[in-house]
MOPAC internal coordinates of N, CA, C and O (Angstrom, degrees):
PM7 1SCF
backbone

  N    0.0000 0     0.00 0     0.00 0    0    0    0
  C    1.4531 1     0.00 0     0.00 0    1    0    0
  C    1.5156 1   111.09 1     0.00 0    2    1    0
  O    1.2310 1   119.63 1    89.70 1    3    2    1
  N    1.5535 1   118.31 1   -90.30 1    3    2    1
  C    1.4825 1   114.72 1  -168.11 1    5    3    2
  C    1.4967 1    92.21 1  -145.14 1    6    5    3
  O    1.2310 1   123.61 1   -23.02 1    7    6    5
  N    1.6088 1   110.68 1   156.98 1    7    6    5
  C    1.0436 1   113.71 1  -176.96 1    9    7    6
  C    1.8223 1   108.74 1   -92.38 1   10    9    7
  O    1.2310 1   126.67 1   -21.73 1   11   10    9
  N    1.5217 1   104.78 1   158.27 1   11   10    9
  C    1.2598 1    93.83 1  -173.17 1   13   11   10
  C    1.5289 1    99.55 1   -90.93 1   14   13   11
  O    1.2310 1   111.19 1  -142.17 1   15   14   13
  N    1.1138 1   134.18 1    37.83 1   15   14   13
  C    1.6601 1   124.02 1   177.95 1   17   15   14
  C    1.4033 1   109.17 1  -148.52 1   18   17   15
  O    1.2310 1   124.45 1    -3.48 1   19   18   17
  N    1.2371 1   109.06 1   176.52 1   19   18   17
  C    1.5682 1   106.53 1  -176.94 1   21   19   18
  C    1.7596 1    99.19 1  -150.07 1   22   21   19
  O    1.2310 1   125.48 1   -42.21 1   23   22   21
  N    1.1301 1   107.07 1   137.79 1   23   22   21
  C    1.6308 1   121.88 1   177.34 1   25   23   22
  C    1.5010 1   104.01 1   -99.46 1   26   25   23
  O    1.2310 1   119.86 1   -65.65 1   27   26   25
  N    2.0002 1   117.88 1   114.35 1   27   26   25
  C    1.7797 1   109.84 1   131.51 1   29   27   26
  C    1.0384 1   117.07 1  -111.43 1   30   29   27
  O    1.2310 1   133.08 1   -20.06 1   31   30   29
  N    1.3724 1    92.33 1   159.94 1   31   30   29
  C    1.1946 1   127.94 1  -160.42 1   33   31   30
  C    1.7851 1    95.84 1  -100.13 1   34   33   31
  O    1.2310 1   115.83 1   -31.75 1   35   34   33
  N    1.0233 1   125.52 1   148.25 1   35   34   33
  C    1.5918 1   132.89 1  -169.73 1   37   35   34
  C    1.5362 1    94.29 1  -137.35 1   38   37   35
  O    1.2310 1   122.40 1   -40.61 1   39   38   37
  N    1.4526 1   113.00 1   139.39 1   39   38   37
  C    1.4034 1    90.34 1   167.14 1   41   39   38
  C    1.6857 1    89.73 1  -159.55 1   42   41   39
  O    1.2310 1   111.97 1   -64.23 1   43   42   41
  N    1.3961 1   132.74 1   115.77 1   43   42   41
  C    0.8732 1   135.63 1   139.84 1   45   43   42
  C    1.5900 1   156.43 1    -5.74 1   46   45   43
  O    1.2310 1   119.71 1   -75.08 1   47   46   45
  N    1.3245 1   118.15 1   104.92 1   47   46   45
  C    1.5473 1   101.63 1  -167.27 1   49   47   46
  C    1.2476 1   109.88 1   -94.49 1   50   49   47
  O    1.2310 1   122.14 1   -32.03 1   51   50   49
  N    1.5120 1   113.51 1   147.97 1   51   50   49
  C    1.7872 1   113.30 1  -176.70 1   53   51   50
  C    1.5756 1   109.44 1   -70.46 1   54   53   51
  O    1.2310 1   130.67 1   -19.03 1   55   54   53
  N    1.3320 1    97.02 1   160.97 1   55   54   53
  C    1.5372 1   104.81 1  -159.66 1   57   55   54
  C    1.8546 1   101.19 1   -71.02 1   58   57   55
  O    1.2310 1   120.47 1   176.23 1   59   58   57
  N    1.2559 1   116.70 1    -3.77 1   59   58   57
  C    1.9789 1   110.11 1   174.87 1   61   59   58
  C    1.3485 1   100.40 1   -79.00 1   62   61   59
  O    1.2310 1   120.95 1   162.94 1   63   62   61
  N    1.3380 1   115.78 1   -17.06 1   63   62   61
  C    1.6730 1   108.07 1  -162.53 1   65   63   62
  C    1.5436 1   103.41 1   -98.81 1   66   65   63
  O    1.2310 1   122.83 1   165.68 1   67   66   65
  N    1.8317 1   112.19 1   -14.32 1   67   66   65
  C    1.5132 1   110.87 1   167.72 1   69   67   66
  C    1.7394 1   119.77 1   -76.28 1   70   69   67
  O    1.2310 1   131.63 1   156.28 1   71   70   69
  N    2.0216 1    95.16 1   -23.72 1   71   70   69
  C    1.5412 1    93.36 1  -175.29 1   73   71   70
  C    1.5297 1    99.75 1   -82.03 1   74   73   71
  O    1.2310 1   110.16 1   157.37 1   75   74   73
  N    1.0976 1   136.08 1   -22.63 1   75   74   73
  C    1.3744 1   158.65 1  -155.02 1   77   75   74
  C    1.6356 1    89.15 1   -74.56 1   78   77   75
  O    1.2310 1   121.48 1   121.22 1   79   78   77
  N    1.4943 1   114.77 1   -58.78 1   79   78   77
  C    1.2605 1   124.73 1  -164.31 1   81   79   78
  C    1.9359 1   110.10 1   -74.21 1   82   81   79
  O    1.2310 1   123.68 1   160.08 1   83   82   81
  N    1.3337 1   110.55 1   -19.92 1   83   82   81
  C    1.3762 1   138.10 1  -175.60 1   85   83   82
  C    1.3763 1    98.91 1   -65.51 1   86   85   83
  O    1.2310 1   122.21 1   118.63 1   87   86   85
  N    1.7090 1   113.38 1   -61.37 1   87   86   85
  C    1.4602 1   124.45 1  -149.10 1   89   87   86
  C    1.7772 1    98.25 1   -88.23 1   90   89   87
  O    1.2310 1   110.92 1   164.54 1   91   90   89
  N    1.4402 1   134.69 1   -15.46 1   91   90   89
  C    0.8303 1   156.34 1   141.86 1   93   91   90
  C    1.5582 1   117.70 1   -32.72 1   94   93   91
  O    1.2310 1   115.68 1    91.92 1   95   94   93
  N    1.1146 1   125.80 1   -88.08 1   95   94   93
  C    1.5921 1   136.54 1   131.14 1   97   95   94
  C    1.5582 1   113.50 1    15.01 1   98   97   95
  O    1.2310 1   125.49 1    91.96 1   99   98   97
  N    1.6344 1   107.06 1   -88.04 1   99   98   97
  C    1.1668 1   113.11 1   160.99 1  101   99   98
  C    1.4316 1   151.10 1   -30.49 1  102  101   99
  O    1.2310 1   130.98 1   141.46 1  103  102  101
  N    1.3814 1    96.41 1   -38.54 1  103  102  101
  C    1.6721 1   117.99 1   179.42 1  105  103  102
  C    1.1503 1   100.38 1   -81.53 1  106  105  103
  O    1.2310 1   122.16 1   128.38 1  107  106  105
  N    1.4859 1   113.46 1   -51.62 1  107  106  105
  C    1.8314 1   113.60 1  -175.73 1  109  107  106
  C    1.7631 1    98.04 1   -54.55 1  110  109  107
  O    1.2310 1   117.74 1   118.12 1  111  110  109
  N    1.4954 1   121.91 1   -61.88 1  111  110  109
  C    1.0168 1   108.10 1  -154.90 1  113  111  110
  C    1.7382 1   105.45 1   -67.81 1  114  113  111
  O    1.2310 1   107.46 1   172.82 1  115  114  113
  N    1.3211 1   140.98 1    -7.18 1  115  114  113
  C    0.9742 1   138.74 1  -176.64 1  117  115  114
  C    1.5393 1    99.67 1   -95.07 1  118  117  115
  O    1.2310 1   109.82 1   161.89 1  119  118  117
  N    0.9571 1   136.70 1   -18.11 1  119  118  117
  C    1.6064 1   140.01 1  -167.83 1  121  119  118
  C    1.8013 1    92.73 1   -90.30 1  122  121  119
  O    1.2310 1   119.43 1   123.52 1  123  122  121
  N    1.4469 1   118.70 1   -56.48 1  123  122  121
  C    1.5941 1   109.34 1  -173.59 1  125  123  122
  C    1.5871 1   110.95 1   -75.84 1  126  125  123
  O    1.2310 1   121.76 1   174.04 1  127  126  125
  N    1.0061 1   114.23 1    -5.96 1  127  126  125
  C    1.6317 1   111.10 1   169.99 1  129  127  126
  C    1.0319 1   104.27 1   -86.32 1  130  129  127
  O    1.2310 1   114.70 1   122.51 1  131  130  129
  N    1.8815 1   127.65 1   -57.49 1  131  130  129
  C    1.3537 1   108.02 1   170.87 1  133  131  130
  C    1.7886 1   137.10 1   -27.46 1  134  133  131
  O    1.2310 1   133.89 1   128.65 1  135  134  133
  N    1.4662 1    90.74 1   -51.35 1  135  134  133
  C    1.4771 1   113.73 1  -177.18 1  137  135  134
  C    1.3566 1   115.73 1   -52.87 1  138  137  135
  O    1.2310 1   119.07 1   113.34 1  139  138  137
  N    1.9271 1   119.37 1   -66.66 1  139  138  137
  C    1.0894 1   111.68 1   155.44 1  141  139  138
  C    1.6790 1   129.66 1   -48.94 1  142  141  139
  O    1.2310 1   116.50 1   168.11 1  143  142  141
  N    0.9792 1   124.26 1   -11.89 1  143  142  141
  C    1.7824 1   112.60 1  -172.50 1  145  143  142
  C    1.5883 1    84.86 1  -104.15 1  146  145  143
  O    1.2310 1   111.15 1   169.92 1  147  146  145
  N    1.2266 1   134.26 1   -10.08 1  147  146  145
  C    1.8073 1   116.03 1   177.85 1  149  147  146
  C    1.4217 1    93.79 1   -82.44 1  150  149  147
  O    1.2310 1   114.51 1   132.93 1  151  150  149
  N    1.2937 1   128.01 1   -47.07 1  151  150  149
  C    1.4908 1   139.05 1  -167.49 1  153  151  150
  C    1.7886 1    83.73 1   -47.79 1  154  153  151
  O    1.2310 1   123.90 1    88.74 1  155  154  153
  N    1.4837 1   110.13 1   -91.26 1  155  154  153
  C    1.4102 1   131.34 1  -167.10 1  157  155  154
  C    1.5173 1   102.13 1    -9.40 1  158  157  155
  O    1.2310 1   117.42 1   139.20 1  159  158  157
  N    1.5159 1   122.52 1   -40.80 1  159  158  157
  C    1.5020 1   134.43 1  -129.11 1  161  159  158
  C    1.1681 1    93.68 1  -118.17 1  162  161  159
  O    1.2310 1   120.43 1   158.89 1  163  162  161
  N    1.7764 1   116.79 1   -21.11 1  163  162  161
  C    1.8506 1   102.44 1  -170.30 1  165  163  162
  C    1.1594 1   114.93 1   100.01 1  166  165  163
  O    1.2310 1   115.21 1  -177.55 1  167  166  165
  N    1.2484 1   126.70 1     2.45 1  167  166  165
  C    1.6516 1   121.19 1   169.06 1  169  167  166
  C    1.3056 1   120.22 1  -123.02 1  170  169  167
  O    1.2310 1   130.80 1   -76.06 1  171  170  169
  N    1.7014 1    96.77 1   103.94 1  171  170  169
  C    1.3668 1   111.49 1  -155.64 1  173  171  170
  C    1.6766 1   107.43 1   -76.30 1  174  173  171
  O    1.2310 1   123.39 1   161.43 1  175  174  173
  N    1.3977 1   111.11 1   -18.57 1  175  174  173
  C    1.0261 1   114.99 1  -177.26 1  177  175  174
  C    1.5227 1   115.21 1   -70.26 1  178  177  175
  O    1.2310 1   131.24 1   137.89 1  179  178  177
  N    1.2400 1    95.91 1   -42.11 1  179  178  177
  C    1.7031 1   101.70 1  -164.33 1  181  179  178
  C    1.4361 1    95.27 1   -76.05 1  182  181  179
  O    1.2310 1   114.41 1   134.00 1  183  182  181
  N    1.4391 1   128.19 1   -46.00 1  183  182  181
  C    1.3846 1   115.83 1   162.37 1  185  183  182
  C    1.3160 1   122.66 1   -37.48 1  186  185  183
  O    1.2310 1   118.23 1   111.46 1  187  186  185
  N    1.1298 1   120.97 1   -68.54 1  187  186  185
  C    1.5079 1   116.37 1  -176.94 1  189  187  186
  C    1.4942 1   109.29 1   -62.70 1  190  189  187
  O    1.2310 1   114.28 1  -176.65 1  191  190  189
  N    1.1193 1   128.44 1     3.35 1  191  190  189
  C    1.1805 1   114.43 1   169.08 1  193  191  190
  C    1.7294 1   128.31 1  -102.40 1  194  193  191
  O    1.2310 1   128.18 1   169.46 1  195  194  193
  N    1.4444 1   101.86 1   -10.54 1  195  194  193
  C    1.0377 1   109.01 1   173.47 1  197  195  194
  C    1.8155 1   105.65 1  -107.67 1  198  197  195
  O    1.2310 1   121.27 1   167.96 1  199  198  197
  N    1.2208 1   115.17 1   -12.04 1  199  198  197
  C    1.2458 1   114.87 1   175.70 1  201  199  198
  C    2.0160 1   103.27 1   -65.31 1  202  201  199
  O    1.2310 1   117.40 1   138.77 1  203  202  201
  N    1.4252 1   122.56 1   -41.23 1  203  202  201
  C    1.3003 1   132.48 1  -170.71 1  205  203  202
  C    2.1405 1    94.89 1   -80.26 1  206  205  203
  O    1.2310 1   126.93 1   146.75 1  207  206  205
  N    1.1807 1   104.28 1   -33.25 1  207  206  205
  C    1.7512 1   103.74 1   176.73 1  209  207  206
  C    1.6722 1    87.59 1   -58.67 1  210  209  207
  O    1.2310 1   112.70 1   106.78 1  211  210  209
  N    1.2324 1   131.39 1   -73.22 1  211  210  209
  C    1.6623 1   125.63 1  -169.63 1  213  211  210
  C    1.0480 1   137.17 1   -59.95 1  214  213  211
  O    1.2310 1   132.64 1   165.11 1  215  214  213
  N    1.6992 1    93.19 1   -14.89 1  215  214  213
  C    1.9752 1    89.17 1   162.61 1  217  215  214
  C    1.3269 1   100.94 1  -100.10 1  218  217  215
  O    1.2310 1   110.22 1  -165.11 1  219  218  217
  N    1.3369 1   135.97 1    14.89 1  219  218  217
  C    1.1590 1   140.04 1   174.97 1  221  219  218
  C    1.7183 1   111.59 1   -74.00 1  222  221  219
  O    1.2310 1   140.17 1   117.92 1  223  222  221
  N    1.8049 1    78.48 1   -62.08 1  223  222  221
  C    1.7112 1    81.44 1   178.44 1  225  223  222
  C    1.5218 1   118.71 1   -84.47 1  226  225  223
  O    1.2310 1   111.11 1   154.04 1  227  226  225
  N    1.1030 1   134.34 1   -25.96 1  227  226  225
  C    1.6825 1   137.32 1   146.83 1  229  227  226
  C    1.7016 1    99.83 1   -36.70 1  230  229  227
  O    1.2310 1   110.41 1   117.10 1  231  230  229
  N    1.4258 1   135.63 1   -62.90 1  231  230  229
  C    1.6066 1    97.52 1  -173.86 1  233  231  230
  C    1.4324 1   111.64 1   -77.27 1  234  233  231
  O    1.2310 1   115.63 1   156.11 1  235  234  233
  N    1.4516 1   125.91 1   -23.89 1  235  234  233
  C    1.3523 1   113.08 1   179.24 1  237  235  234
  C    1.3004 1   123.45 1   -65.26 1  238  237  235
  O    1.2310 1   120.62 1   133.55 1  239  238  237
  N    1.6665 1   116.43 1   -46.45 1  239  238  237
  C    1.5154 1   121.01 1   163.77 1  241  239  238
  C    1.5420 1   119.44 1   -46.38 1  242  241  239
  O    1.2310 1   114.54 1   122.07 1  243  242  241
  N    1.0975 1   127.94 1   -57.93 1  243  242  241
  C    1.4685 1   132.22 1   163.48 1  245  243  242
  C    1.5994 1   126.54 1   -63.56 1  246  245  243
  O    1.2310 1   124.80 1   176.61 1  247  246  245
  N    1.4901 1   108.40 1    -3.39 1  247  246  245
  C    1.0292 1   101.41 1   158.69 1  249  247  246
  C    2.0754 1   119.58 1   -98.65 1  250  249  247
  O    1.2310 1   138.20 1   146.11 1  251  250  249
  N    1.1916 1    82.33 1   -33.89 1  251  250  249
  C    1.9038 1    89.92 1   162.60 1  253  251  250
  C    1.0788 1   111.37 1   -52.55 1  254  253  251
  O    1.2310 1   124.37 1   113.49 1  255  254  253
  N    1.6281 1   109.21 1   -66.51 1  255  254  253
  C    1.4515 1   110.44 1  -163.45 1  257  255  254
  C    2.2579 1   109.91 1   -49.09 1  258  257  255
  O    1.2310 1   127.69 1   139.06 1  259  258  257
  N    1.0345 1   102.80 1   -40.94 1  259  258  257
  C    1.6536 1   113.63 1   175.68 1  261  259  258
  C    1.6279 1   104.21 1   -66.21 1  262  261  259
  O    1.2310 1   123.49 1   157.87 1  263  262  261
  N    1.2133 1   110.92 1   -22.13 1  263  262  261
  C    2.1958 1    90.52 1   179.52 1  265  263  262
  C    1.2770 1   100.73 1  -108.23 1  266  265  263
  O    1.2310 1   124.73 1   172.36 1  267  266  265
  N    1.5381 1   108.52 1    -7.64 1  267  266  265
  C    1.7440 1   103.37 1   176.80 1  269  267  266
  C    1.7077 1   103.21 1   -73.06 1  270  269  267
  O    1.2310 1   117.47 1   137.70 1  271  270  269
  N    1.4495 1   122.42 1   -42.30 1  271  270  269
  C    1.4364 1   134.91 1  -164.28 1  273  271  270
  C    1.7135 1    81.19 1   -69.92 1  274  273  271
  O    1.2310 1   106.37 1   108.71 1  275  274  273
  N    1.1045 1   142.93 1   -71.29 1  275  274  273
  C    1.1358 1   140.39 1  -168.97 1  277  275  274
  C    1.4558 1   123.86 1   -45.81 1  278  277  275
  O    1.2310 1   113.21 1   144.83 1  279  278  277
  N    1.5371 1   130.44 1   -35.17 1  279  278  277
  C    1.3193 1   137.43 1  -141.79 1  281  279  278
  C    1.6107 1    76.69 1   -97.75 1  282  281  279
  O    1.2310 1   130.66 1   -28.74 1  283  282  281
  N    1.2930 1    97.03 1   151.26 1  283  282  281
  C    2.2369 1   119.23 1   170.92 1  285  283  282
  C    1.4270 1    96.93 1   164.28 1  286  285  283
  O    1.2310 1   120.10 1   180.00 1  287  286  285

């Protein structure tokens, strides 16, 4: 039938993929401040342009970060 136990598995990420994950961080948080202070200021352009840079790097970062947890 079924076993009575269950195995995880833990697996560690190397420390380039924590600075990796750091510098990531950074950009986002420097990209939505940009965005809001162009908004604040009246430049709708430069807002919207850095608003589309942060969902840029939000799906790419979250998409790494999900095939990195996956890959072994």
């Amino acid at each position: 039938m079924g076993r009575d136990y269950h195995t995880i598995r833990l697996r560690r990420r190397p420390w380039w993929a924590w600075l990796l994950a750091a510098l990531w961080l950074l950009l986002m948080v420097a990209g939505v401040q940009t965005a809001v202070a162009s908004g604040c200021e009246s430049e709708y352009r430069a807002a919207a342009v850095s608003w589309v840079l942060v969902a840029a790097l939000l799906l790419v970062g979250g998409v790494a970060w999900w095939q990195a947890g996956r890959a072994a």
